[in-house]
MDTraj code that builds the backbone (N, CA, C; nanometers):
import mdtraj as md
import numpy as np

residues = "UNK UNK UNK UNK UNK UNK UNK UNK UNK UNK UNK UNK UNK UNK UNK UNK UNK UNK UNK UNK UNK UNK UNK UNK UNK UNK UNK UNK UNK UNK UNK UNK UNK UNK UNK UNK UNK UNK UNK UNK UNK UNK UNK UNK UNK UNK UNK UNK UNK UNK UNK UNK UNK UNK UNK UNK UNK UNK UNK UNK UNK UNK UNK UNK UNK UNK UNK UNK UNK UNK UNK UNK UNK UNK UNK UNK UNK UNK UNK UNK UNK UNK UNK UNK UNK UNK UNK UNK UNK UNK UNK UNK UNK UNK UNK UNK UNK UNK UNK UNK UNK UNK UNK UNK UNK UNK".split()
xyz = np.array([
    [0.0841, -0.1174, 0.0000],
    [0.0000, 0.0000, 0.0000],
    [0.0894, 0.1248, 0.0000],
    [0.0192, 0.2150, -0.1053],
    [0.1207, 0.3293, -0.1002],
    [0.1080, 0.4611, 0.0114],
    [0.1998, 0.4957, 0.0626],
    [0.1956, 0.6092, 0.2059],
    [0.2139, 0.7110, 0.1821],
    [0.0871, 0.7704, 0.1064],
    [0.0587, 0.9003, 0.0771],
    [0.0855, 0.9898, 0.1822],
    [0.1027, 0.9697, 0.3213],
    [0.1352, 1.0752, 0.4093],
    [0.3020, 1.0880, 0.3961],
    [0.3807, 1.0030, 0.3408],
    [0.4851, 1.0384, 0.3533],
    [0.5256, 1.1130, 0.1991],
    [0.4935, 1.1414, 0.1546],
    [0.4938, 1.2240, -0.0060],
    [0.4996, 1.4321, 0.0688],
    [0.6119, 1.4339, -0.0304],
    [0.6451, 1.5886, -0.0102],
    [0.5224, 1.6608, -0.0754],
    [0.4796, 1.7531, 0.0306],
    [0.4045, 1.8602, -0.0554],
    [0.4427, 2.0480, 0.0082],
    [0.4125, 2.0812, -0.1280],
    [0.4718, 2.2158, -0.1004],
    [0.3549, 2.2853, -0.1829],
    [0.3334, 2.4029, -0.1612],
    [0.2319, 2.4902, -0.2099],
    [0.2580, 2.5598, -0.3596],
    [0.2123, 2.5193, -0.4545],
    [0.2653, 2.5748, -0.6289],
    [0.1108, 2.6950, -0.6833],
    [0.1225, 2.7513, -0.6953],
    [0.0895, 2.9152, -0.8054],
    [-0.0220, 2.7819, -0.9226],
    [-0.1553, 2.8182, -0.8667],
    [-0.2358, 2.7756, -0.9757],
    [-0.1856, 2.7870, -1.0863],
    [-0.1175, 2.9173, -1.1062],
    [-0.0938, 2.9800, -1.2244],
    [0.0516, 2.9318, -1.3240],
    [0.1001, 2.8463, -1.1930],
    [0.2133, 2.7666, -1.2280],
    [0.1860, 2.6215, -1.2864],
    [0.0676, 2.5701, -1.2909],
    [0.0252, 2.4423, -1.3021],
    [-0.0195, 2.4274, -1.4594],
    [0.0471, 2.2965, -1.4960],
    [-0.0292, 2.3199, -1.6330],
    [-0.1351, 2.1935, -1.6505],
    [-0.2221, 2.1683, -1.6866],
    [-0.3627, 2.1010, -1.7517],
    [-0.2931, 1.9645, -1.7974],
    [-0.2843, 1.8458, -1.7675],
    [-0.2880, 1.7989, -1.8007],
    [-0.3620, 1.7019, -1.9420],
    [-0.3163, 1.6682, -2.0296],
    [-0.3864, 1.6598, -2.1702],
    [-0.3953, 1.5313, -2.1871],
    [-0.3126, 1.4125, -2.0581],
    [-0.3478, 1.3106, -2.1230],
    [-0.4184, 1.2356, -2.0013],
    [-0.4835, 1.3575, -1.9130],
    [-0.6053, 1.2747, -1.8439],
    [-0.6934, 1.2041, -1.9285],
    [-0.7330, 1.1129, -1.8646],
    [-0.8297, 0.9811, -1.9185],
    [-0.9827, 1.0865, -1.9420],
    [-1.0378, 1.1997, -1.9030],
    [-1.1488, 1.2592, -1.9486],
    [-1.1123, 1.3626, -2.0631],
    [-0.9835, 1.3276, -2.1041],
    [-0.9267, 1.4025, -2.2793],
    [-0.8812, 1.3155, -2.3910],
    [-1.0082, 1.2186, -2.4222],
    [-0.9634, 1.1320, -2.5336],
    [-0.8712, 1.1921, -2.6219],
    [-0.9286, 1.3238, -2.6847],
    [-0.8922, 1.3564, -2.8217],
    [-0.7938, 1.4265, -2.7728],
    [-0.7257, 1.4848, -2.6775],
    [-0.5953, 1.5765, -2.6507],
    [-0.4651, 1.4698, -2.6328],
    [-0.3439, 1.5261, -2.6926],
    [-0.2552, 1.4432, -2.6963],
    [-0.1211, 1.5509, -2.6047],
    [-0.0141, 1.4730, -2.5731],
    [0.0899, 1.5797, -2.4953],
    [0.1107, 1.6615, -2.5370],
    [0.1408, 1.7113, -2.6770],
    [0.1184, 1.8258, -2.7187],
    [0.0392, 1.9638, -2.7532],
    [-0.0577, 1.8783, -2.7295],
    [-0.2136, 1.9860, -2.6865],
    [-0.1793, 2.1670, -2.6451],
    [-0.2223, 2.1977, -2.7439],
    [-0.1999, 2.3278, -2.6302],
    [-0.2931, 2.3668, -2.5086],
    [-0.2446, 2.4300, -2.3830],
    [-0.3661, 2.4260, -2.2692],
    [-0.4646, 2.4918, -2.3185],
    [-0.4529, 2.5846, -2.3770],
    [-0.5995, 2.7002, -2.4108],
    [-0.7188, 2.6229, -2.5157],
    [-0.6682, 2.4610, -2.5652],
    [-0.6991, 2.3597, -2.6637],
    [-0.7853, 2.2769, -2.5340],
    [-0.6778, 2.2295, -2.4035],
    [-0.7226, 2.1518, -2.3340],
    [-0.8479, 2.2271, -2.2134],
    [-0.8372, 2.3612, -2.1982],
    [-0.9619, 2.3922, -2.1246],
    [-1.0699, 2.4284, -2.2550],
    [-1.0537, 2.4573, -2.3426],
    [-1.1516, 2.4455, -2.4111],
    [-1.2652, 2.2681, -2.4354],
    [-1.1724, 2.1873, -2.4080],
    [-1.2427, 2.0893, -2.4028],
    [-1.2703, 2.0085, -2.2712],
    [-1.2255, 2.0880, -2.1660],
    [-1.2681, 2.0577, -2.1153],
    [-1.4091, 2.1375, -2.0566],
    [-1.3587, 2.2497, -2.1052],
    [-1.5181, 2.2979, -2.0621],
    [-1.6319, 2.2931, -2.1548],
    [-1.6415, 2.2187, -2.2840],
    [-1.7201, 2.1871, -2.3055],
    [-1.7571, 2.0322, -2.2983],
    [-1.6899, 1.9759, -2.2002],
    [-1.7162, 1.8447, -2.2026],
    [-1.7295, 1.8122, -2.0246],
    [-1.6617, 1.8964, -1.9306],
    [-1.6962, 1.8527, -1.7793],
    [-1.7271, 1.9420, -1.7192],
    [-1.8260, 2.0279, -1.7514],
    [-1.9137, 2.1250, -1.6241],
    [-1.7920, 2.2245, -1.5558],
    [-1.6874, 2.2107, -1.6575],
    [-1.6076, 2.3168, -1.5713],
    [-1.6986, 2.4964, -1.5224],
    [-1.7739, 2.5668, -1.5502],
    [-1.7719, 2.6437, -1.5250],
    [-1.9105, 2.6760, -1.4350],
    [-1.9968, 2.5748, -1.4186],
    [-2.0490, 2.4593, -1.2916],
    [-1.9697, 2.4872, -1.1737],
    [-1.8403, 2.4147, -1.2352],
    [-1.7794, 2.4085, -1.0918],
    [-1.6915, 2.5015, -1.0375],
    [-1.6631, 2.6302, -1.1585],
    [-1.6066, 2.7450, -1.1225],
    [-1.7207, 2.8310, -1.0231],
    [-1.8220, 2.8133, -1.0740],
    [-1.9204, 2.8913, -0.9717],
    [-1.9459, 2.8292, -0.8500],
    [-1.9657, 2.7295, -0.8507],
    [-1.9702, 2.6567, -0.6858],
    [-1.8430, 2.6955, -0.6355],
    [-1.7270, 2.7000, -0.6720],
    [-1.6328, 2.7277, -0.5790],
    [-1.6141, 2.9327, -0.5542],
    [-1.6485, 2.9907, -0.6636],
    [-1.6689, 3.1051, -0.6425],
    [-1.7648, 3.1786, -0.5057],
    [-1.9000, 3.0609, -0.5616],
    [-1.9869, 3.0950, -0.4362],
    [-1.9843, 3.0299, -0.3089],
    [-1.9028, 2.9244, -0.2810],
    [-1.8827, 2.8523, -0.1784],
    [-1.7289, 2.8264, -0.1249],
    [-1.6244, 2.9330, -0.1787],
    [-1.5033, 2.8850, -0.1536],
    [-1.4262, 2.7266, -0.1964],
    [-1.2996, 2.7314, -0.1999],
    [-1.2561, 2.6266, -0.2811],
    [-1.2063, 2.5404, -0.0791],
    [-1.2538, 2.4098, -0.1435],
    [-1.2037, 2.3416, -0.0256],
    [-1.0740, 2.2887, 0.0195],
    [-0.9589, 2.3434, 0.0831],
    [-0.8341, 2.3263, 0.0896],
    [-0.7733, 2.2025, 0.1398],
    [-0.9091, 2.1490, 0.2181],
    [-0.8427, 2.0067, 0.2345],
    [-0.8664, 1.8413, 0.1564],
    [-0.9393, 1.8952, 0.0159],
    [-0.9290, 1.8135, -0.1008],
    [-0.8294, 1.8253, -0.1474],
    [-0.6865, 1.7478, -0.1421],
    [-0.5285, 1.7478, -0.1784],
    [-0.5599, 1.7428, -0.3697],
    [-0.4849, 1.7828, -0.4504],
    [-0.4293, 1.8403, -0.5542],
    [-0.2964, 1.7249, -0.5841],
    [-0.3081, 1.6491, -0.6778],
    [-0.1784, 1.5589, -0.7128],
    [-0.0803, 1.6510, -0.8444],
    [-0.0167, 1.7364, -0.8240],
    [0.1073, 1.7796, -0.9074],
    [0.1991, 1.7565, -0.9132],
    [0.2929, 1.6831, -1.0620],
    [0.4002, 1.6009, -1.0493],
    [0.5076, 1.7150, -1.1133],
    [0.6486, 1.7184, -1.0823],
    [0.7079, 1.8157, -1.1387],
    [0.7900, 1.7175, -1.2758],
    [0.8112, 1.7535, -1.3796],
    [0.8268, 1.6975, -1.4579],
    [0.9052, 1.8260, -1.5890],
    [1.0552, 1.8530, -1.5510],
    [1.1237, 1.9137, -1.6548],
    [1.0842, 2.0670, -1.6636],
    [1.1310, 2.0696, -1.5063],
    [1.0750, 2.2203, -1.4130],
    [0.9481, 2.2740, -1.4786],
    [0.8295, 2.1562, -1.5181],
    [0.7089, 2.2614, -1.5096],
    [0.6628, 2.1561, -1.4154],
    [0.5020, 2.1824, -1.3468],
    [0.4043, 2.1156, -1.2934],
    [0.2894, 2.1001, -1.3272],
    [0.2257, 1.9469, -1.3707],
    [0.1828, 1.9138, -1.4208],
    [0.0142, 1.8515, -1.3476],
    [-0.0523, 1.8970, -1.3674],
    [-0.1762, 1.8404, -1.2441],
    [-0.1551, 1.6640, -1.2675],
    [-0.1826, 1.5816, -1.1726],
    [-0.2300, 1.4145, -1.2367],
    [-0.3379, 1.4204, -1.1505],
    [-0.3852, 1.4743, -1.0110],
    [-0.5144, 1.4410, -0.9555],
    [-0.5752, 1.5807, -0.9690],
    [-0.6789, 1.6018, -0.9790],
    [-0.7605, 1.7847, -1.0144],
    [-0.7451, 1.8646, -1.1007],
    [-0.7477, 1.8210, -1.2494],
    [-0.7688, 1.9055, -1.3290],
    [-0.8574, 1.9815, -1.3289],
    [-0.9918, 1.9463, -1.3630],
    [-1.1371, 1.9612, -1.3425],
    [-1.0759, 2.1111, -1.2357],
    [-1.0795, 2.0723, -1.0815],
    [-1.0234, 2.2158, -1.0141],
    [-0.9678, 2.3277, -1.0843],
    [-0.8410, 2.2807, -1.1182],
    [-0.6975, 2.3583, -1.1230],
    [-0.7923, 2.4517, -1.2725],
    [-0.8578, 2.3770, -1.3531],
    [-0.8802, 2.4352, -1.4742],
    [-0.9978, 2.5644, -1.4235],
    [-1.0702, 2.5041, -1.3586],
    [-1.1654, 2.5837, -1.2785],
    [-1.1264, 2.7153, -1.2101],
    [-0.9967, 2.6521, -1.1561],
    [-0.9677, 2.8441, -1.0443],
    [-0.8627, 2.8776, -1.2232],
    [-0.8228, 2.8164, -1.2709],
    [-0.7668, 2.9181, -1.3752],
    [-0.8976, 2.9806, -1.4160],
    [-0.9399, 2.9736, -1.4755],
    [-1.0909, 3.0103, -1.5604],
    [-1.1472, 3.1457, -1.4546],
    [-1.1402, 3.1656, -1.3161],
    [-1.1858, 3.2468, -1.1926],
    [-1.0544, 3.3401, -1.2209],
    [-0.9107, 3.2896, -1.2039],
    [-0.8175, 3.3851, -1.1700],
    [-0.7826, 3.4689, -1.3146],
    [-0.7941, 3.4162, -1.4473],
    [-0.7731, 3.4479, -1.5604],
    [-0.9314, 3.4608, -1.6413],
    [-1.0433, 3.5218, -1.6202],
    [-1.1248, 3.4791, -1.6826],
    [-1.1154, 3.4870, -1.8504],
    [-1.0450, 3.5898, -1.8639],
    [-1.0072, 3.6095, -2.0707],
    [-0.9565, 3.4754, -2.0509],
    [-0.9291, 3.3931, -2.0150],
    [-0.8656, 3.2595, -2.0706],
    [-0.9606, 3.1772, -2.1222],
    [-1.0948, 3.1832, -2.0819],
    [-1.2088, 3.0956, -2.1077],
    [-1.2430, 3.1392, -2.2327],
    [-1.2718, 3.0015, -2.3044],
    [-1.3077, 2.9993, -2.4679],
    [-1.4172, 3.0917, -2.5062],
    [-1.4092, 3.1563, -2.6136],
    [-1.5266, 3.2611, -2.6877],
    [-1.6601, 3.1883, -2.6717],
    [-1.7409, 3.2827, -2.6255],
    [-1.8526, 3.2467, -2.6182],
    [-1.9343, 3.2199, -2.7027],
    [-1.8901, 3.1877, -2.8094],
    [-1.9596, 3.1077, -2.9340],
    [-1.9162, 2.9792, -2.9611],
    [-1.7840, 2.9705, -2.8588],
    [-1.7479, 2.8137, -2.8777],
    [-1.8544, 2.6958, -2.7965],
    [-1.8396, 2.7945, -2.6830],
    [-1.9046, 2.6799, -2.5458],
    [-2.0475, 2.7625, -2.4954],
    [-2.0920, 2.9088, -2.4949],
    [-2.1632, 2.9030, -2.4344],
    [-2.1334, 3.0319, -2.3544],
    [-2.0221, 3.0682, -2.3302],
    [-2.0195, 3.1940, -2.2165],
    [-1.9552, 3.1346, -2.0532],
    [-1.9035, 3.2190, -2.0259],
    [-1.8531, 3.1841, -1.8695],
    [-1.9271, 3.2366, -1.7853],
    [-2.0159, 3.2182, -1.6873],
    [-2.0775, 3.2909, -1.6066],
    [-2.1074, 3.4054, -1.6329],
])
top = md.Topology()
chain = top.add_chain()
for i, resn in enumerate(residues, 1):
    res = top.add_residue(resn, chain, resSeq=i)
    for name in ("N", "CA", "C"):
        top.add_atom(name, md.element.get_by_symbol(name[0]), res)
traj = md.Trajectory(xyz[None], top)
């Protein structure tokens, strides 16, 4: 069994995190994906902006842990995309796709 309490964690800059593209809910995105490619699909495919407003209106919960692997000094989400894409979308809102793609952000 693996001992997740003994795993280093340190606090990383949403803004430092990048989207993972070859989560299992991004068939069609490949490692090369660009991110502004990968929140576009993801927000038209997982309620990201659903869940940007629940956390807007209810605060983000700090003790749901965040899996970020460092990988060739960037950081890479593997557990909480869905999140991480979410407070980007809140902290950057021009980042969210034209509203003729998906629909509008809040």
């Amino acid at each position: 069994m693996i001992d997740y309490l003994s795993w280093k964690t340190k606090p990383v800059a949403v803004t430092s995190v990048l989207l993972n593209p070859l989560n299992p809910r991004l068939p069609s995105a490949q490692e090369e994906t660009p991110q502004r490619k990968v929140i576009q699909e993801m927000v038209e495919n997982e309620k990201i902006y659903e869940l940007a407003k629940n956390i807007a209106s209810s605060g983000y919960f700090a003790d749901v842990q965040l899996i970020v692997v460092k990988k060739d000094s960037k950081y890479i989400v593997l557990e909480g995309n869905r999140r991480i894409c979410a407070l980007k979308l809140l902290l950057a809102p021009e980042s969210a796709p034209d509203i003729g793609e998906v629909g509008g952000f809040f």
